[in-house]
C-alpha positions as CSV (number, residue, x, y, z in Angstrom):
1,X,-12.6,32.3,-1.7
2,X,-13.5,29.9,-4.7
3,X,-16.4,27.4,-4.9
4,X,-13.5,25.0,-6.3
5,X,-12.8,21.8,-3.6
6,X,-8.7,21.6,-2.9
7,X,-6.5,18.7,-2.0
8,X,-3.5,19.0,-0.5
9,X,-1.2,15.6,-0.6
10,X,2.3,15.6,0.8
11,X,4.2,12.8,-0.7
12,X,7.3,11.4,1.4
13,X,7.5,7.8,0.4
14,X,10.2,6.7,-2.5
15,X,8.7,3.0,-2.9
16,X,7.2,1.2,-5.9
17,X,3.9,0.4,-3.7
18,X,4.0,3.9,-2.2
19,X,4.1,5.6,-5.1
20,X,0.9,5.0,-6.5
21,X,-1.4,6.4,-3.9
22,X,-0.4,10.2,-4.3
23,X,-1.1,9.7,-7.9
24,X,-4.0,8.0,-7.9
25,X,-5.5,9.9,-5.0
26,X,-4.6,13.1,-7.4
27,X,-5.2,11.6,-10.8
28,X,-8.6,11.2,-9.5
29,X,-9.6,14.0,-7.7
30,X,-8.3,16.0,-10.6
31,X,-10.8,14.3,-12.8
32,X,-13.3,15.2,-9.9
33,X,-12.8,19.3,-10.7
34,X,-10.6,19.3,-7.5
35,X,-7.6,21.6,-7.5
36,X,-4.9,19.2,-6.7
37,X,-1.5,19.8,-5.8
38,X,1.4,17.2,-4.5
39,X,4.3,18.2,-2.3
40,X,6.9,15.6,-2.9
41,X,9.7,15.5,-0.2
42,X,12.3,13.6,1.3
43,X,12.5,10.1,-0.6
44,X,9.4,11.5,-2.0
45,X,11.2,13.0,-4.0
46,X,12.0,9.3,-5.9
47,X,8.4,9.9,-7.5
48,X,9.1,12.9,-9.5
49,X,12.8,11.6,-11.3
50,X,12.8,11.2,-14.7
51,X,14.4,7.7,-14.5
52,X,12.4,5.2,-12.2
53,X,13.8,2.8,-10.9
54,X,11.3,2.0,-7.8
55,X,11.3,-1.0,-5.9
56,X,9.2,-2.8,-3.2
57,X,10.6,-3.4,0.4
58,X,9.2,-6.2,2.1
59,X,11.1,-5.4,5.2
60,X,9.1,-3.7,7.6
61,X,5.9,-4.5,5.9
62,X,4.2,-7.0,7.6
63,X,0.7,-5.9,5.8
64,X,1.8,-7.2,2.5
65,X,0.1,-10.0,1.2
66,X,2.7,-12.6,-0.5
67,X,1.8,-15.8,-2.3
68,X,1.5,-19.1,-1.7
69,X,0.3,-18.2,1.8
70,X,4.4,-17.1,2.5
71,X,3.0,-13.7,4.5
72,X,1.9,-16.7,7.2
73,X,4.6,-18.9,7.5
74,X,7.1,-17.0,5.9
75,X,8.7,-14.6,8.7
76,X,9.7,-11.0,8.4
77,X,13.3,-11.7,9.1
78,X,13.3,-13.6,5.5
79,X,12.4,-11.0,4.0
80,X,15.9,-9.2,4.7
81,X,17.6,-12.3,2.8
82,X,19.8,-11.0,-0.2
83,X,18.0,-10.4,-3.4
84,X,14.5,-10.6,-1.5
85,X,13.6,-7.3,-2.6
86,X,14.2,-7.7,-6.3
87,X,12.4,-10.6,-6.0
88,X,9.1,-8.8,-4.5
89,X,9.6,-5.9,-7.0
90,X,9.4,-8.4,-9.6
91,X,6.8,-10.1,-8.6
92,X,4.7,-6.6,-7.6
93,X,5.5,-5.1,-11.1
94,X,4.1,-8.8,-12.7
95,X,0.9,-8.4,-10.6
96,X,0.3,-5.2,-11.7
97,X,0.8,-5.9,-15.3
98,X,-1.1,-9.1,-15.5
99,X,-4.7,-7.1,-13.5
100,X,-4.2,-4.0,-16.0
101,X,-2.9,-1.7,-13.5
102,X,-1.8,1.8,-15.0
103,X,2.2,1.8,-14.5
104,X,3.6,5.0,-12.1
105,X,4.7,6.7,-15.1
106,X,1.7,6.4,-16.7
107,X,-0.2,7.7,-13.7
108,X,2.2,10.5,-13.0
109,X,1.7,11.7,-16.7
110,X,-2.3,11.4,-16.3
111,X,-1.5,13.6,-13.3
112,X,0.7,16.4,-15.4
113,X,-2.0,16.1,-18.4
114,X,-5.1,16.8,-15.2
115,X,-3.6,19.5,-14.3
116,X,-2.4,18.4,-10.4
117,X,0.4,20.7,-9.4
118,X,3.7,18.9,-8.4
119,X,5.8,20.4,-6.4
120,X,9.5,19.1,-5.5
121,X,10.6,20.0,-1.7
122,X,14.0,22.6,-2.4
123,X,15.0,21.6,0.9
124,X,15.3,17.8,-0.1
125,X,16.6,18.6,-3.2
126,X,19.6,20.8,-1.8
127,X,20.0,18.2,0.9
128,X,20.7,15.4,-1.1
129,X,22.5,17.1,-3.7
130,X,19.5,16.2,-6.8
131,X,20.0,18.0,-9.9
132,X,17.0,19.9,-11.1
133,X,17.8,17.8,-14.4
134,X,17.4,14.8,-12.9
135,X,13.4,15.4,-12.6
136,X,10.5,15.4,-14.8
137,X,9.6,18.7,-16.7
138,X,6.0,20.4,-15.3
139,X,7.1,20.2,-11.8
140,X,7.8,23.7,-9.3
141,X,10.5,23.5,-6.6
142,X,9.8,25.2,-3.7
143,X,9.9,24.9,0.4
144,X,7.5,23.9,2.9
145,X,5.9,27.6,3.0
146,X,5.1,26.9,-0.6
147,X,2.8,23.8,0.2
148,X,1.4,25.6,3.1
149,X,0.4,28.4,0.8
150,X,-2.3,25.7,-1.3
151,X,-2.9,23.5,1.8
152,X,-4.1,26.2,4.3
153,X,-7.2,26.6,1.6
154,X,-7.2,23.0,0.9
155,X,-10.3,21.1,2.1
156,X,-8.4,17.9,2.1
157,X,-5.0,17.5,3.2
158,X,-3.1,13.9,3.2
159,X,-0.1,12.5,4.5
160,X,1.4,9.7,2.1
């Protein structure tokens, strides 16, 4: 067995705010000397398309801070109003921009440039009828055996 640390991270969310922990968490341990691989699956999968187009969803997130002090007086059920989502997306995508945040692209490249192994669930993909043109080059398709291969050595395995 090799000296190298492994971590494992399985990737199922297909959000703008969910996307950037898998990447950072890899982006990072890559730089580390970690052997990194991500399993992307069901709307997972969003992450690893070659056209983004990811958005927030306030609905059902009652941890997301909003401004003006809305996330106190401004009640979940609001949230589901139409365009509320664009809206938040917006306004995310803004933040992000204005504090110098690294954009999911630009993370998810920094990821394929370290080296962190991305692997697209063949299950999901057949399930919901994806293209493999539709994704990035530098990825591997393959099934849950696949990530179970890397993450029974890993030393760290996450759930995103």
């Amino acid at each position: 067995m090799s000296d190298e640390k492994k971590l494992a991270i399985i990737a199922t969310k297909g959000t703008l705010d969910w996307a950037y922990p898998p990447f950072i968490l890899a982006s990072t341990a890559a730089a580390l000397g970690y052997d990194t691989q991500i399993f992307f699956t069901f709307y997972g999968l969003q992450l690893l398309r070659k056209d983004l187009n990811l958005k927030v969803s306030p609905l059902g997130n009652p941890g997301m801070p909003m401004p003006m002090g809305m996330d106190k007086w401004f009640p979940v059920l609001g949230t589901a109003l139409p365009g509320m989502e664009s809206v938040m997306t917006s306004m995310m995508k803004k933040k992000m921009k204005d504090k110098g945040v690294a954009s999911v692209e630009e993370l998810r490249d920094l990821c394929n440039e370290a080296e962190v192994k991305m692997v697209a669930c063949q299950m999901t993909v057949d399930l919901f009828e994806f293209s493999p043109s539709e994704f990035i080059d530098g990825i591997e398709f393959g099934g849950a055996a696949t990530f179970f291969e890397f993450a029974g050595e890993s030393d760290i395995c996450l759930y995103i």
